[in-house]
C-alpha positions as CSV (number, residue, x, y, z in Angstrom):
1,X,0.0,0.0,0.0
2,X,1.4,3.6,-0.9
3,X,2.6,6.0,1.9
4,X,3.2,8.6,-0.6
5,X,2.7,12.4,0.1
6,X,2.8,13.7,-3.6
7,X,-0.4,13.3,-5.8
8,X,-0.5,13.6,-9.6
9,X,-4.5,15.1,-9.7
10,X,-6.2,15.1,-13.4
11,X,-9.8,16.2,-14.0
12,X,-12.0,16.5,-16.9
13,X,-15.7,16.7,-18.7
14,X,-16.7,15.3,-21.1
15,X,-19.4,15.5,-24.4
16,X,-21.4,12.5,-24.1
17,X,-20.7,11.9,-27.8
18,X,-16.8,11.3,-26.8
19,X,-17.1,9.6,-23.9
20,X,-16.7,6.2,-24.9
21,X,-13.6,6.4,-26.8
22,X,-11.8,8.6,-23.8
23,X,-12.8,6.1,-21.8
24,X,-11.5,3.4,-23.8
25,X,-8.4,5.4,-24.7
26,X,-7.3,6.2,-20.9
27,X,-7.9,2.9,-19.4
28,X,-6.6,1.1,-22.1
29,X,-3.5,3.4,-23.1
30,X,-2.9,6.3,-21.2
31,X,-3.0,5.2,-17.6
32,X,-1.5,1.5,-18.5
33,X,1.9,3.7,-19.7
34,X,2.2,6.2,-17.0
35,X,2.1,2.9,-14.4
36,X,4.8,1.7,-16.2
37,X,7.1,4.8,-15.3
38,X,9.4,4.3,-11.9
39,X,7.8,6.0,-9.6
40,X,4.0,5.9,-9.9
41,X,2.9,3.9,-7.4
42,X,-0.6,3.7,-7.9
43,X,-3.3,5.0,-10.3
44,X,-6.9,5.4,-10.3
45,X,-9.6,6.7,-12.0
46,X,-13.2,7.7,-10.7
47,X,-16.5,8.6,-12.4
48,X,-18.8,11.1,-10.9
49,X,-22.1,10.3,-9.4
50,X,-22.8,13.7,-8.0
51,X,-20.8,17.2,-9.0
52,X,-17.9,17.5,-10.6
53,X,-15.7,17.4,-12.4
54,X,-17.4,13.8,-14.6
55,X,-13.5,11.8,-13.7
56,X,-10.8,11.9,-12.0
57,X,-6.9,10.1,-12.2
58,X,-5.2,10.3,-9.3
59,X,-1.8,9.2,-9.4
60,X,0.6,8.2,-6.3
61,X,4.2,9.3,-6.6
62,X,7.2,8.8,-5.1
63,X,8.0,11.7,-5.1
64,X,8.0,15.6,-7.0
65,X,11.1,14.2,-9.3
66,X,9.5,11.3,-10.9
67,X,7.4,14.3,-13.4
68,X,11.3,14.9,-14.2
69,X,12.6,12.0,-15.3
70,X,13.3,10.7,-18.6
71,X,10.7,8.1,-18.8
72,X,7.8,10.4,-17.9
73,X,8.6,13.2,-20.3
74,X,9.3,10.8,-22.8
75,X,5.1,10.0,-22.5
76,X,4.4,13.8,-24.2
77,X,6.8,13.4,-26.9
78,X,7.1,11.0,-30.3
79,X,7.4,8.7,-30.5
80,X,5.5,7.6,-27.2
81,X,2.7,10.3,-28.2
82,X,1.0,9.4,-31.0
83,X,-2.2,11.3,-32.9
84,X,-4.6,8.9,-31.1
85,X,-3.3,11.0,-28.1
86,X,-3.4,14.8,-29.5
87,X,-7.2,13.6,-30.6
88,X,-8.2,12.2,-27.6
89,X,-6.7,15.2,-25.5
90,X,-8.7,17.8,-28.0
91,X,-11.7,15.9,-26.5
92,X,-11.2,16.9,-22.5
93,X,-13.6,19.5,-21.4
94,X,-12.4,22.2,-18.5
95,X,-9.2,19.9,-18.2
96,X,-7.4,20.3,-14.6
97,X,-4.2,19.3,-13.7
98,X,-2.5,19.7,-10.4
99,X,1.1,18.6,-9.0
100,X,0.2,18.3,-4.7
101,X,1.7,17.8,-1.9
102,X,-0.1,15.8,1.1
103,X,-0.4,18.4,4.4
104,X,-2.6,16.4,6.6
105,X,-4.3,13.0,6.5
106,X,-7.0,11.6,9.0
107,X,-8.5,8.2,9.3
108,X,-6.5,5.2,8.5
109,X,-2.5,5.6,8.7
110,X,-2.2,3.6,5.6
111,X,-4.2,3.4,2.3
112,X,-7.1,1.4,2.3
113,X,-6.9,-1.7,0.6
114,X,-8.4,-0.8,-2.9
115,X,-11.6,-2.6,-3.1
116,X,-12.6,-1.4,0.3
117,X,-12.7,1.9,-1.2
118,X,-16.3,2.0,-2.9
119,X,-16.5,5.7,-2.9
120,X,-14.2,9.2,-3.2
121,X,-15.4,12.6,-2.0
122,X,-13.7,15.4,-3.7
123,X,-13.4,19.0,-2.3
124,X,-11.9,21.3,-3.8
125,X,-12.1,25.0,-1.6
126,X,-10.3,28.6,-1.6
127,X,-10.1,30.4,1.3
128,X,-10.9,34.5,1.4
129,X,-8.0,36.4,1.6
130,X,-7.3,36.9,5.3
131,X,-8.7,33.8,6.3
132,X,-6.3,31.2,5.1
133,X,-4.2,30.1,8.3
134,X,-7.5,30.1,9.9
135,X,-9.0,28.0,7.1
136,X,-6.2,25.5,7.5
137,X,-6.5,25.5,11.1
138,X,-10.2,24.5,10.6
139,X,-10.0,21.8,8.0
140,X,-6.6,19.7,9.4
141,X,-7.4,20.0,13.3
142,X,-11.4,20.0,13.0
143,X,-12.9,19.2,9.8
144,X,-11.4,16.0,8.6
145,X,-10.6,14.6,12.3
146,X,-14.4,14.9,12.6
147,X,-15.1,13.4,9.5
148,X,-12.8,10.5,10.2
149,X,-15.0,9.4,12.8
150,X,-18.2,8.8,11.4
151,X,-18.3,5.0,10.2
152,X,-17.6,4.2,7.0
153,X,-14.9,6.9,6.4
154,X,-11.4,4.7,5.7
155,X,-9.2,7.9,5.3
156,X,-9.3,11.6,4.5
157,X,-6.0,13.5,2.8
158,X,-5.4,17.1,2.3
159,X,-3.0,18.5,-0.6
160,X,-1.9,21.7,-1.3
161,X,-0.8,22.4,-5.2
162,X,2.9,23.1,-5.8
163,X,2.2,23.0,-9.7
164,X,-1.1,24.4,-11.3
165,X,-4.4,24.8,-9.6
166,X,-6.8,25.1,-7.2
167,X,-4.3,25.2,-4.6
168,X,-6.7,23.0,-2.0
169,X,-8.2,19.8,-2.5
170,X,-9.5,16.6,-0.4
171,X,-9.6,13.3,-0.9
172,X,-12.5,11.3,1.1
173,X,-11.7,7.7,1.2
174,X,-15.7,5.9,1.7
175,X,-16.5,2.6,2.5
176,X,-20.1,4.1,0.6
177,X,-19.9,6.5,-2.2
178,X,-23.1,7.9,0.0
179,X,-22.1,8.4,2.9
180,X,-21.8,12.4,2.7
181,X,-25.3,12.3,2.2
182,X,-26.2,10.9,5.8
183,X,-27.8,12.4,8.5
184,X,-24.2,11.3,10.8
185,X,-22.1,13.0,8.2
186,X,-24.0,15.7,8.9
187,X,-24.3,15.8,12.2
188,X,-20.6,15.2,12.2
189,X,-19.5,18.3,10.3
190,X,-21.9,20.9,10.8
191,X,-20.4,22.6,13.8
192,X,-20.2,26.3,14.5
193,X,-16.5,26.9,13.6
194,X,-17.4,25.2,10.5
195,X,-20.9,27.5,10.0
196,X,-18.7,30.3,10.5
197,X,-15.2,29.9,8.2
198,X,-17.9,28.8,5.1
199,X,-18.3,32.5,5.0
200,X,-15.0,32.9,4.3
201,X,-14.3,30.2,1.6
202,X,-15.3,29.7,-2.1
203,X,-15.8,26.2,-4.5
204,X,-14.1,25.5,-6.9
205,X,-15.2,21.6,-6.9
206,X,-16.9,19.1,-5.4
207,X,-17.8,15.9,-6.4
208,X,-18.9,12.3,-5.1
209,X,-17.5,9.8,-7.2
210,X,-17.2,5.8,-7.4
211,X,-14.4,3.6,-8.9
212,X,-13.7,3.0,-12.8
């Protein structure tokens, strides 16, 4: 199981009319090779079932210097990119691509074991200006240590973007893709410090997703 703190995050729509062939494309081509570069530990991709953006690829790293290495740039160049790539690519829809580093994690001290993972909750938040030590402060000592324990969450892990953008995200690890819809999620995370700092944040994403 990874222990890695450095996340490759990919996001992207859609059209319907495309959908099939991307699909077919990145699980059949363009995750297989970037598993194959030292490195990546792990790779996943997640469909949405609620929000956004429609999938995900989230990619474990060993560490910030496997994006420099000779195998991994070699993926964006001839003869390891090919036109099936450049069309496929012209297909992704409010692409997103962020380079992260983990700064908290609650929940499990290890990653789940895959198939126990039925479900991912994806947040995505920017604090006001002003507000953003306090906005930390919330989400690593409060938020997701609240969050971790209400049954069914496996493991919660903050990242903050060295490369690219938004600069905040969260993975929720669920047992049940819909368990942020129950009444002890809820009941869980609805305190007063957290009524209060929501006044002082902004969405950029949020999305409840299950496995491809």
């Amino acid at each position: 199981m990874s222990t890695a703190n450095t996340l490759l995050f990919t996001a992207t729509d859609v059209d319907p009319a495309d959908e099939a062939a991307l699909n077919d494309w990145y699980d059949n081509r363009h995750v297989p090779q970037r598993v194959a570069v030292p490195g990546v530990l792990t790779a996943r991709r997640w469909e949405a079932l609620e929000g956004g953006p429609k999938y995900l690829a989230l990619y474990d790293l060993a560490g910030l210097d496997v994006l420099q290495t000779a195998e991994y740039k070699a993926l964006s160049q001839p003869p390891m990119r090919t036109e099936v790539d450049v069309e496929r690519a012209k297909t992704f829809k409010n692409p997103v691509r962020v380079v992260m580093q983990q700064i908290a994690q609650a929940g499990s001290a290890t990653a789940p074991a895959a198939d126990a993972v039925k479900g991912l909750l994806l947040v995505s938040l920017q604090p006001e200006a002003g507000y953003e030590d306090e906005f930390n402060d919330w989400y690593t000592t409060e938020h997701i240590e609240y969050g971790a324990r209400v049954l069914g969450l496996l493991r919660v892990r903050r990242f903050k973007a060295v490369e690219g953008s938004p600069t905040y995200v969260a993975l929720w690890e669920l047992a049940d893709p819909n368990l942020p819809n129950t009444q002890p999620w809820r009941q869980a995370l609805d305190t007063p410090w957290a009524v209060r700092i929501r006044q002082h944040y902004t969405r950029n994403f949020r999305g409840i997703y299950k496995p491809r």
